[in-house]
PyMOL Python script that loads the backbone (N, CA, C, O; Angstrom):
from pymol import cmd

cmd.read_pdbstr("""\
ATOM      1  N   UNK A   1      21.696  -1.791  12.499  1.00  0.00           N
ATOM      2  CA  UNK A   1      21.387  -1.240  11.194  1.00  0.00           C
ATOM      3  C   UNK A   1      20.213  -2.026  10.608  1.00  0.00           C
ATOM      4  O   UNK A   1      19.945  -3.204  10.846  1.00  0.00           O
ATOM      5  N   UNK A   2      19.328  -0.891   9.523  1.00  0.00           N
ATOM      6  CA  UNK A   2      18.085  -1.706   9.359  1.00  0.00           C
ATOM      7  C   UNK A   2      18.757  -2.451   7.946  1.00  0.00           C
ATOM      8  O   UNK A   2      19.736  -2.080   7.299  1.00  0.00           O
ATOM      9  N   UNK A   3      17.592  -3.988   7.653  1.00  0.00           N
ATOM     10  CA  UNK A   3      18.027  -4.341   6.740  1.00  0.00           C
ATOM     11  C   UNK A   3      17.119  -3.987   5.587  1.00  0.00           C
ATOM     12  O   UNK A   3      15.913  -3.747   5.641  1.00  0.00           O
ATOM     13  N   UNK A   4      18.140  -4.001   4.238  1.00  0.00           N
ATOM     14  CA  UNK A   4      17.275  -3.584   3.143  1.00  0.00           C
ATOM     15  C   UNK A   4      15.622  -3.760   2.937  1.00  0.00           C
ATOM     16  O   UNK A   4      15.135  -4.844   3.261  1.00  0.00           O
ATOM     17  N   UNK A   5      14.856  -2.838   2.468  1.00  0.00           N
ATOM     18  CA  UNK A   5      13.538  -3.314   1.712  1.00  0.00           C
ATOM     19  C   UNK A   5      13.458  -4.199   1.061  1.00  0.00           C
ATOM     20  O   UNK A   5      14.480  -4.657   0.549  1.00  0.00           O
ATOM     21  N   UNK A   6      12.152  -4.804   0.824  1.00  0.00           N
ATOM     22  CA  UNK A   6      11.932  -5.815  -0.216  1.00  0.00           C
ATOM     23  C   UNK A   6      11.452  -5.015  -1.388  1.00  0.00           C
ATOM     24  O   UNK A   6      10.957  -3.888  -1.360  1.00  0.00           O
ATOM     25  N   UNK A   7      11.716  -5.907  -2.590  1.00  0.00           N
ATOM     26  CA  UNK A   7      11.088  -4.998  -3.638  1.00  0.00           C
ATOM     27  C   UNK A   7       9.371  -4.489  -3.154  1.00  0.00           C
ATOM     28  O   UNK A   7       8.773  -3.427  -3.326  1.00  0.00           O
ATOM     29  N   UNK A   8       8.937  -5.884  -2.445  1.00  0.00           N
ATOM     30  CA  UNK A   8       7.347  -5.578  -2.283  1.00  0.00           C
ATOM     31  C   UNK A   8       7.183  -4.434  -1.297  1.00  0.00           C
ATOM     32  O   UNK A   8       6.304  -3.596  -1.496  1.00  0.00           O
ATOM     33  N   UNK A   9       8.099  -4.348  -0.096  1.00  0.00           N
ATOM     34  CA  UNK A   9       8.067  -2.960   0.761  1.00  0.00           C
ATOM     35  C   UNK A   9       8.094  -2.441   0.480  1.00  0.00           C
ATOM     36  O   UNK A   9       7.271  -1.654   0.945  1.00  0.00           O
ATOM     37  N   UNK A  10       9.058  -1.779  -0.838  1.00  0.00           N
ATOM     38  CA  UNK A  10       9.169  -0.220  -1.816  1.00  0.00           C
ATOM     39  C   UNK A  10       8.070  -0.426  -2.153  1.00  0.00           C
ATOM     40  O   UNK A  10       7.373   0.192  -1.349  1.00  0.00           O
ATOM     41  N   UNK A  11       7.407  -0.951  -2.901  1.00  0.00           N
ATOM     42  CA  UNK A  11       6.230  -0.725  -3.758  1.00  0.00           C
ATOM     43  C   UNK A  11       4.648  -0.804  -3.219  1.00  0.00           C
ATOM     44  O   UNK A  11       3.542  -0.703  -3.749  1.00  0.00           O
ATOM     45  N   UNK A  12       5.174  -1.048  -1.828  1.00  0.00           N
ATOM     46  CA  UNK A  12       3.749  -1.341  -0.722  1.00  0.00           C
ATOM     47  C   UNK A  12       4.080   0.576  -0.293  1.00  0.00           C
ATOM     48  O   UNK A  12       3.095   1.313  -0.267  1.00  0.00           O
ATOM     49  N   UNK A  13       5.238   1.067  -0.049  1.00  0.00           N
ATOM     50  CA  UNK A  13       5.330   2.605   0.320  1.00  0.00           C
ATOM     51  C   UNK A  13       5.279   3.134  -0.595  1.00  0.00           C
ATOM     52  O   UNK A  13       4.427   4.020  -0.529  1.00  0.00           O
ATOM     53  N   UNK A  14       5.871   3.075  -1.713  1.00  0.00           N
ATOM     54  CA  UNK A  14       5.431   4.020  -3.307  1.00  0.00           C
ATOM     55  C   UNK A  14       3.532   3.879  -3.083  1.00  0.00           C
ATOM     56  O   UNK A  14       2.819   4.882  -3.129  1.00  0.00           O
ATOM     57  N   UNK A  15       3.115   2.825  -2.909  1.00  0.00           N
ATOM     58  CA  UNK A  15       1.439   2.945  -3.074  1.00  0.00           C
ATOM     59  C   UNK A  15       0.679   3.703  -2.272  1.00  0.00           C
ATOM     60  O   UNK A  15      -0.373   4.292  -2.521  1.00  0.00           O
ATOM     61  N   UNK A  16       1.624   3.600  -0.793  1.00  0.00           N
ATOM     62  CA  UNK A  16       0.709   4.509   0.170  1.00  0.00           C
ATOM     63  C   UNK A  16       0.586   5.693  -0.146  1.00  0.00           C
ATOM     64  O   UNK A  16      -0.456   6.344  -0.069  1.00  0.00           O
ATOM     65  N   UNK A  17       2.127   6.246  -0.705  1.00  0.00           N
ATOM     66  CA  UNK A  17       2.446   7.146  -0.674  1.00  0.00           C
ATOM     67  C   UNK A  17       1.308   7.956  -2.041  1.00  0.00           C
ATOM     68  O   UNK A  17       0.740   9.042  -1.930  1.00  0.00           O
ATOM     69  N   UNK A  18       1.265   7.176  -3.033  1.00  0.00           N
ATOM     70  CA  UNK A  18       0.711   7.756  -4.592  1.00  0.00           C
ATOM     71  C   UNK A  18      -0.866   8.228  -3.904  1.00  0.00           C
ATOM     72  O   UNK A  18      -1.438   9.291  -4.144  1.00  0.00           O
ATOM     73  N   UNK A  19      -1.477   6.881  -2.799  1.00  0.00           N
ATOM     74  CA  UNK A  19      -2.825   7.267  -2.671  1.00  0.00           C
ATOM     75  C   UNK A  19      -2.676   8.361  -1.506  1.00  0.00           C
ATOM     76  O   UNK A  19      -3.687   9.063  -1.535  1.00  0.00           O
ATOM     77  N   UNK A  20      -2.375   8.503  -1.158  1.00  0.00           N
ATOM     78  CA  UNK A  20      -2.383   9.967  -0.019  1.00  0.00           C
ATOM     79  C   UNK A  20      -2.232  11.178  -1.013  1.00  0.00           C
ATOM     80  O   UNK A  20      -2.869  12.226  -0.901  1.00  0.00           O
ATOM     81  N   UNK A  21      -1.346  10.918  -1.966  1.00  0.00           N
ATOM     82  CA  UNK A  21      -1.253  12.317  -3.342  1.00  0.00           C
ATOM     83  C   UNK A  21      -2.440  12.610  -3.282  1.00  0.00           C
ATOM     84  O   UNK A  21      -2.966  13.580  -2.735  1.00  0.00           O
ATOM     85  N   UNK A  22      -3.121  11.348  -4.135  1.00  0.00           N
ATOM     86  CA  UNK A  22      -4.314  11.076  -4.688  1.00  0.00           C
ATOM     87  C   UNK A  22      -5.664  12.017  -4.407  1.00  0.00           C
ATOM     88  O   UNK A  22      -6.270  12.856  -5.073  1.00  0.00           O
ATOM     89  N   UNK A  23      -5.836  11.386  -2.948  1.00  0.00           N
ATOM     90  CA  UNK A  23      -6.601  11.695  -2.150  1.00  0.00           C
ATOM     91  C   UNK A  23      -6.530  12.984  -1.458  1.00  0.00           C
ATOM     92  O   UNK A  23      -7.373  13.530  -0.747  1.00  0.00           O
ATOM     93  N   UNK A  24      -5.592  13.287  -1.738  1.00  0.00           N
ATOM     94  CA  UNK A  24      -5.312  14.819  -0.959  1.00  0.00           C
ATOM     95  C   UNK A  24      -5.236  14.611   0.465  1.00  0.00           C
ATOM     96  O   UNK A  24      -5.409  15.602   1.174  1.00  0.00           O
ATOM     97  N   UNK A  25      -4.985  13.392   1.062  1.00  0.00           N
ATOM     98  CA  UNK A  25      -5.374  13.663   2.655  1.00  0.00           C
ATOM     99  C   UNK A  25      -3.814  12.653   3.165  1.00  0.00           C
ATOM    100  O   UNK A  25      -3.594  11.443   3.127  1.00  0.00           O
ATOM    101  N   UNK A  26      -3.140  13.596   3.527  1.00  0.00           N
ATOM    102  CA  UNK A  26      -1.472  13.073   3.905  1.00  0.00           C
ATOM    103  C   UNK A  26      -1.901  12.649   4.903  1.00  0.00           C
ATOM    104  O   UNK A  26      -0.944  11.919   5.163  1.00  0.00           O
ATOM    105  N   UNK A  27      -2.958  12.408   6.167  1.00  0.00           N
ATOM    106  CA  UNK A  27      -3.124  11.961   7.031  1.00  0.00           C
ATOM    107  C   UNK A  27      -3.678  10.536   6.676  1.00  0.00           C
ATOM    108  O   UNK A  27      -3.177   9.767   7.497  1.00  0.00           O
ATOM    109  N   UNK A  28      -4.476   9.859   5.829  1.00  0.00           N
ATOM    110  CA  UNK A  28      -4.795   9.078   5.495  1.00  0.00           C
ATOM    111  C   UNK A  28      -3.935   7.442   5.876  1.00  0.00           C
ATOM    112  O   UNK A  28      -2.708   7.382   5.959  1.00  0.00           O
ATOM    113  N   UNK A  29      -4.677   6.451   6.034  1.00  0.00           N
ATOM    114  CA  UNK A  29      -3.460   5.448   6.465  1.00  0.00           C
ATOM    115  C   UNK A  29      -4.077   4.225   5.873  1.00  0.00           C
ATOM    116  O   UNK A  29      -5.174   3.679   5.754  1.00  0.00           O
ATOM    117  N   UNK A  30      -2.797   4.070   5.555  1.00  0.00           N
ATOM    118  CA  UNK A  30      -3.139   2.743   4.188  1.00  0.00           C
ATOM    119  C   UNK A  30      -2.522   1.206   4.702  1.00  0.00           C
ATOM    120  O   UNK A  30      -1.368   0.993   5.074  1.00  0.00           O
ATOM    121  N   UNK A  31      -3.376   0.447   4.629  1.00  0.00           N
ATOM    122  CA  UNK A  31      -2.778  -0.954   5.227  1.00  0.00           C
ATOM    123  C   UNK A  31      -3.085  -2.073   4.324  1.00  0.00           C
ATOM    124  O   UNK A  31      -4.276  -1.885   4.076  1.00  0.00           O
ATOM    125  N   UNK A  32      -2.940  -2.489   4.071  1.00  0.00           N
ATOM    126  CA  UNK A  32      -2.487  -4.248   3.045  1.00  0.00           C
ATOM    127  C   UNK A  32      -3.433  -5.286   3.956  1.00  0.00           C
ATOM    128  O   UNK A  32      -3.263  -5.286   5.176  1.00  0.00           O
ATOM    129  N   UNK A  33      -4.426  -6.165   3.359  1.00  0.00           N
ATOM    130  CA  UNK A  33      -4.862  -7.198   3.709  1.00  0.00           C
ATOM    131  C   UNK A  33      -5.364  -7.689   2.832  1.00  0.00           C
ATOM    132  O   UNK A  33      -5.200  -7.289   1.679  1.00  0.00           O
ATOM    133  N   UNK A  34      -6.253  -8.876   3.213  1.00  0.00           N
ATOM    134  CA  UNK A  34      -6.947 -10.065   2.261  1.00  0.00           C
ATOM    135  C   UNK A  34      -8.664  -9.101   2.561  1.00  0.00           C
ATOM    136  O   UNK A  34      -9.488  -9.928   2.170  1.00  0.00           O
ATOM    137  N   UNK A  35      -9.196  -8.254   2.882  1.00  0.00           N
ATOM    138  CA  UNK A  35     -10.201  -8.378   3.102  1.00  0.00           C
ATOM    139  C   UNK A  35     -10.720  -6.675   2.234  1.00  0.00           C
ATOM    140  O   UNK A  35     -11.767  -6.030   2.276  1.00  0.00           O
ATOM    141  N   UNK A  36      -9.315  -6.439   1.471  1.00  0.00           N
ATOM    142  CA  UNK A  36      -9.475  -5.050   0.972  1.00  0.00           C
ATOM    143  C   UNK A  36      -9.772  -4.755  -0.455  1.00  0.00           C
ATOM    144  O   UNK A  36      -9.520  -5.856  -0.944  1.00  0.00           O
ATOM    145  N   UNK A  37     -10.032  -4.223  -1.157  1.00  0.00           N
ATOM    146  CA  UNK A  37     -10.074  -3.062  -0.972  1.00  0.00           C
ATOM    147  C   UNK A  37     -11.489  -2.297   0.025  1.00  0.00           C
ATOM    148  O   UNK A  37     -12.640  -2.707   0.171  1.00  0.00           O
ATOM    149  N   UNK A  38     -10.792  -1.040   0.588  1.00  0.00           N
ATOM    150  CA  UNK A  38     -12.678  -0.368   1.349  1.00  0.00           C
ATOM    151  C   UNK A  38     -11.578   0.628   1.964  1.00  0.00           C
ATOM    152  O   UNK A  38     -10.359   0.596   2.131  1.00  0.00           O
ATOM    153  N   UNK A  39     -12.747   1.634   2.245  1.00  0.00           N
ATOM    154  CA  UNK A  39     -12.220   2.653   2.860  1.00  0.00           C
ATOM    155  C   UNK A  39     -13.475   2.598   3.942  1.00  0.00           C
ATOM    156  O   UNK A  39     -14.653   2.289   3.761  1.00  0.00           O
ATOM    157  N   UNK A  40     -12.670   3.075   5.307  1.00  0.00           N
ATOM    158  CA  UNK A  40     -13.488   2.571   6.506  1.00  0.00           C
ATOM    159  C   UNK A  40     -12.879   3.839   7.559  1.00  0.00           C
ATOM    160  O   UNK A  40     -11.759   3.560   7.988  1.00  0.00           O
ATOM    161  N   UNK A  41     -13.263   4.776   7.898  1.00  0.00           N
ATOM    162  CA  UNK A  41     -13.037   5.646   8.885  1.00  0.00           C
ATOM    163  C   UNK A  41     -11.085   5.922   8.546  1.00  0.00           C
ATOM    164  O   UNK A  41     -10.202   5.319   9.155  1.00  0.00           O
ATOM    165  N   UNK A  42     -10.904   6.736   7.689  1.00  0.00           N
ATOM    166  CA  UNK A  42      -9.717   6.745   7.381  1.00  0.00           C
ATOM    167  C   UNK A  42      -8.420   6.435   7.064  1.00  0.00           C
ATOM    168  O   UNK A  42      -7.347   7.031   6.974  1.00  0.00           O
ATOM    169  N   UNK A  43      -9.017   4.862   6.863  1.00  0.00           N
ATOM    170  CA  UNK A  43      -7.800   3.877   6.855  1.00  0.00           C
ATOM    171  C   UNK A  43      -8.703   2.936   5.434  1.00  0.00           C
ATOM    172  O   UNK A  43      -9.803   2.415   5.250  1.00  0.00           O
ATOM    173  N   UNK A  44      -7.441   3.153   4.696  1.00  0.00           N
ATOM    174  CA  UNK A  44      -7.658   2.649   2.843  1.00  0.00           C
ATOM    175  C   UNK A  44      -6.968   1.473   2.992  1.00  0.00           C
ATOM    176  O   UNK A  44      -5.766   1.629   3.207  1.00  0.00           O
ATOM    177  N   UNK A  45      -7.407   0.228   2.936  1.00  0.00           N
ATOM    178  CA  UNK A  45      -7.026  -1.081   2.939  1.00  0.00           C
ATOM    179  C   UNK A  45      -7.278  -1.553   1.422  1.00  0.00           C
ATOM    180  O   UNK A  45      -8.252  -1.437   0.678  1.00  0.00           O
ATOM    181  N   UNK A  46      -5.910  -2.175   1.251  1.00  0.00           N
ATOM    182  CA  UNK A  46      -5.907  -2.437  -0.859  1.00  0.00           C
ATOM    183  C   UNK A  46      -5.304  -4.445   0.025  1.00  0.00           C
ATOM    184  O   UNK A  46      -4.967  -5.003   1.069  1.00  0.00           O
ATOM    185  N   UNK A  47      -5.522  -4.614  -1.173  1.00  0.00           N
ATOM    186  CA  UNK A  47      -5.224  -6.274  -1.466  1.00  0.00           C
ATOM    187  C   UNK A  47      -3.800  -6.233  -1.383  1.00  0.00           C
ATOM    188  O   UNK A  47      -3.269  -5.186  -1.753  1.00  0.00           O
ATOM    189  N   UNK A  48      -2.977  -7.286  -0.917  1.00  0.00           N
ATOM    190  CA  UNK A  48      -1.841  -7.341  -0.859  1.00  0.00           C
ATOM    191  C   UNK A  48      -1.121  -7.414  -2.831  1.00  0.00           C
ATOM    192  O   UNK A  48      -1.798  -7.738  -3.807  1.00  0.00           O
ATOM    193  N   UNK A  49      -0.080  -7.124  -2.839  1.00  0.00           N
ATOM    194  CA  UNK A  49       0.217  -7.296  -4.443  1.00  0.00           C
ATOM    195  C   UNK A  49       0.634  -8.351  -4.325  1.00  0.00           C
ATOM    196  O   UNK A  49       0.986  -9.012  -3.349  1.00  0.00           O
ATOM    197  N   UNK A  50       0.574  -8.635  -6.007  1.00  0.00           N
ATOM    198  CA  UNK A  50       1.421 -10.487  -6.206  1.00  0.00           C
ATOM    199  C   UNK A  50       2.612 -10.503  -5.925  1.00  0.00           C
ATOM    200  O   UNK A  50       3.108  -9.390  -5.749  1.00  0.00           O
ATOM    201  N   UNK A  51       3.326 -11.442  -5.806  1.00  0.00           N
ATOM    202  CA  UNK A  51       4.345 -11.693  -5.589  1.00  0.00           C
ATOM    203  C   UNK A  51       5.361 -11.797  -6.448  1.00  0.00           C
ATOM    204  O   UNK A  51       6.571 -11.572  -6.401  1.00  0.00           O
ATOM    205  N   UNK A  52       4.527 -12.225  -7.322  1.00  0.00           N
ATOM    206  CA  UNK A  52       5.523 -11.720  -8.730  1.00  0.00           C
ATOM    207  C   UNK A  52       4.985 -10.985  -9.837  1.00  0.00           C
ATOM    208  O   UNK A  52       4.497 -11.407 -10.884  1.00  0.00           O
ATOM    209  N   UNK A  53       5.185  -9.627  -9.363  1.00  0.00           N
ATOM    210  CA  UNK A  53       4.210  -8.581  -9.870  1.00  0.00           C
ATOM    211  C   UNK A  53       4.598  -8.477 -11.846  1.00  0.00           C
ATOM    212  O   UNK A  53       4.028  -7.798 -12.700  1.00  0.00           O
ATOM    213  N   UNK A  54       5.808  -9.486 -11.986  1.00  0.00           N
ATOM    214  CA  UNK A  54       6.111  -9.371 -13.651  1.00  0.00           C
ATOM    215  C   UNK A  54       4.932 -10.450 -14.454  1.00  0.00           C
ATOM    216  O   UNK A  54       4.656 -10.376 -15.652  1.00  0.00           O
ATOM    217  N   UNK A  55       4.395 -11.343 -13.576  1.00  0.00           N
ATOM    218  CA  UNK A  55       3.347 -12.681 -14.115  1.00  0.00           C
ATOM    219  C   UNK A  55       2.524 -11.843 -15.113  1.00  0.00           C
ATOM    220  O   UNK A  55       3.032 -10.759 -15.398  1.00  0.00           O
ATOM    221  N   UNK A  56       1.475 -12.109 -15.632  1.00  0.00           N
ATOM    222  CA  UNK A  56       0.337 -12.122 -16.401  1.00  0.00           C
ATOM    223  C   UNK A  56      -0.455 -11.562 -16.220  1.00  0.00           C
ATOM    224  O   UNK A  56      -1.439 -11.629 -16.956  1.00  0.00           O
TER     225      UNK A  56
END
""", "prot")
cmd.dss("prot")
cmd.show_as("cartoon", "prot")
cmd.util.cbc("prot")
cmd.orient("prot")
């Protein structure tokens, strides 16, 4: 059995999910790094979120 999400996993898939709305393109593929934001041959790379997304 899988184990629960992290809050940051829900909210890393709520994001993919909002920018594919967004964008109109459900094929679109969204990945998390230090070197993002950019859109580069179909793949939307955003900054990882904070960690404690309640801070300042």
């Amino acid at each position: 059995m899988a184990a629960p999400d992290t809050p940051a996993e829900t909210f890393k898939r709520a994001l993919g999910h909002a920018a594919r709305a967004l964008a109109e393109q459900p094929e679109l593929e969204v990945a998390f790094g230090s070197d993002g934001p950019r859109l580069s041959n179909g793949v939307l790379t955003l900054p990882h979120p904070p960690r404690d997304p309640s801070g300042p």
